[in-house]
Phi, psi and omega in degrees: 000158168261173212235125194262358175225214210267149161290148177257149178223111191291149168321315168299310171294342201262335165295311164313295220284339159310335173291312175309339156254021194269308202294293182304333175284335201271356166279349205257305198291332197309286191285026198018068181285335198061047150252007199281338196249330164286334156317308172306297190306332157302305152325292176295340176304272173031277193287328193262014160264292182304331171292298186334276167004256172338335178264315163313302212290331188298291192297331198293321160309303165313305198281337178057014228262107172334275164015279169295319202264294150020266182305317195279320165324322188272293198321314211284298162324028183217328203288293189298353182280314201282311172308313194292330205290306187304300204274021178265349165077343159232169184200177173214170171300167183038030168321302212287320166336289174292340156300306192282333194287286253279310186296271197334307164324284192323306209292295203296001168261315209255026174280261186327338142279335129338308202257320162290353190238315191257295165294333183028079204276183162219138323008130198279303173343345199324145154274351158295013166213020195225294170320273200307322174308299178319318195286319176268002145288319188271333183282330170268283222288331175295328170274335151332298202276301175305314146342277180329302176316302186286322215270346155324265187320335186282291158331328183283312218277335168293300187256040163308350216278321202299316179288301148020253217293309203303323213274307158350302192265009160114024186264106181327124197306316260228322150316305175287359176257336198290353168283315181319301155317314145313294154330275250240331157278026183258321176263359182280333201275321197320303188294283240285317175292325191280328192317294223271012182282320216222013180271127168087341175236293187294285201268156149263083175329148197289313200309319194288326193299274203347274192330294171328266160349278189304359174105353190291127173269133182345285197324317178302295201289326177283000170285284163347259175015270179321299162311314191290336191281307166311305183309323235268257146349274168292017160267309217294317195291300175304317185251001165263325190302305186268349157296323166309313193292331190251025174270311171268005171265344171294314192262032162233165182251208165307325149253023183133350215257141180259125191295192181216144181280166182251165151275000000 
């Protein structure tokens, strides 16, 4: 018969379905990648991160509480900034700072206009449609922003001789960054451009799965999609536009001179 709403899937199906990553370890031990022990460790956040979830999120949902839905909205913005900071591999004073301003603005501008013009759940807050968004605005916009971030600060420290000479011949620093700058959203924008590129003809995107799977009729989950692919886009664009920009105002000093970034 068919089945019009989501299949359950028992702890024991959910253990089967653990051999597929069983499988990459034992090709990791076959070829000696010495990947066998992050798997596992990836494999276990995995499960005891997403159970977490899943446990949070019921109360949270049940409890409705502003607050409470809040906190985990700061937590998450604060989790993912420290993370983007980590995988961008350089750094300067005040990064994560400017990391966490840069992500918060973006997710919280283009959250609220999502939840206040197009959806307008009611509450606007609901959390059932505010957590999961945010959560899919920070897992793309964190990888944005870090992109951005290495291929900045990595380019300043590559072409100093060249912004030098600019700032040497009378060029306003933000003239001399603004070729650097351009480069480094230009690779914060790349994943986000290829998603959608190839969305609906290559990929089905996981949220339209998600829906689909959950019973959701295509035509809906694919709107969804769309919107979440667009919230997606203008956060993403909106929090690497603006890290760079205070990226590069940390690394010139008061008078012009361009500082060098860490590992």
């Amino acid at each position: 018969m068919p089945t019009d709403g989501p299949i359950h899937i028992s702890g024991w199906a959910l253990l089967l379905g653990s051999t597929l990553l069983l499988g990459n370890g034992i090709l990791s031990i076959w070829l000696g990648l010495g990947l066998g022990k992050k798997l596992l460790l990836a494999g276990v956040r995995t499960v005891l991160q997403l159970s977490l979830l899943g446990l949070v999120l019921v109360h949270v949902f049940e409890t409705r509480d502003p607050w409470i839905v809040g906190g985990i909205c700061a937590l998450m913005i604060f989790l993912a900034s420290h993370e983007a900071v980590r995988r961008a591999g350089r750094s300067y004073p005040g990064i994560k700072r400017d990391t966490f301003l840069s992500l918060l603005v973006a997710a919280s501008v283009s959250l609220l206009f999502v939840m206040l013009l197009v959806l307008q759940p009611d509450p606007w807050w609901t959390p059932r449609y505010l957590i999961p968004l945010l959560g899919m605005v920070l897992g793309n916009g964190l990888t944005g922003i870090s992109l951005g971030l290495e291929r900045c600060l990595s380019s300043f420290d590559e072409d100093r001789d060249t912004v030098e000479l600019w700032i040497a011949t009378g060029a306003h620093p933000w003239e001399a960054a603004r070729p650097t700058a351009a480069k480094a959203l230009r690779a914060g924008l790349i994943p986000i451009l290829n998603a959608m590129s190839v969305a609906g003809m290559v990929t089905i995107p996981g949220m339209m799965t998600g829906q689909i799977l959950g019973g959701t009729e295509p035509g809906m989950a694919a709107r969804y999609q769309i919107l979440v692919m667009f919230l997606i886009a203008g956060a993403t664009a909106a929090g690497t536009t603006g890290v760079i920009l205070l990226a590069v105002r940390a690394l010139f000093d008061s008078k012009g001179r361009l500082r060098a970034s860490s590992k």
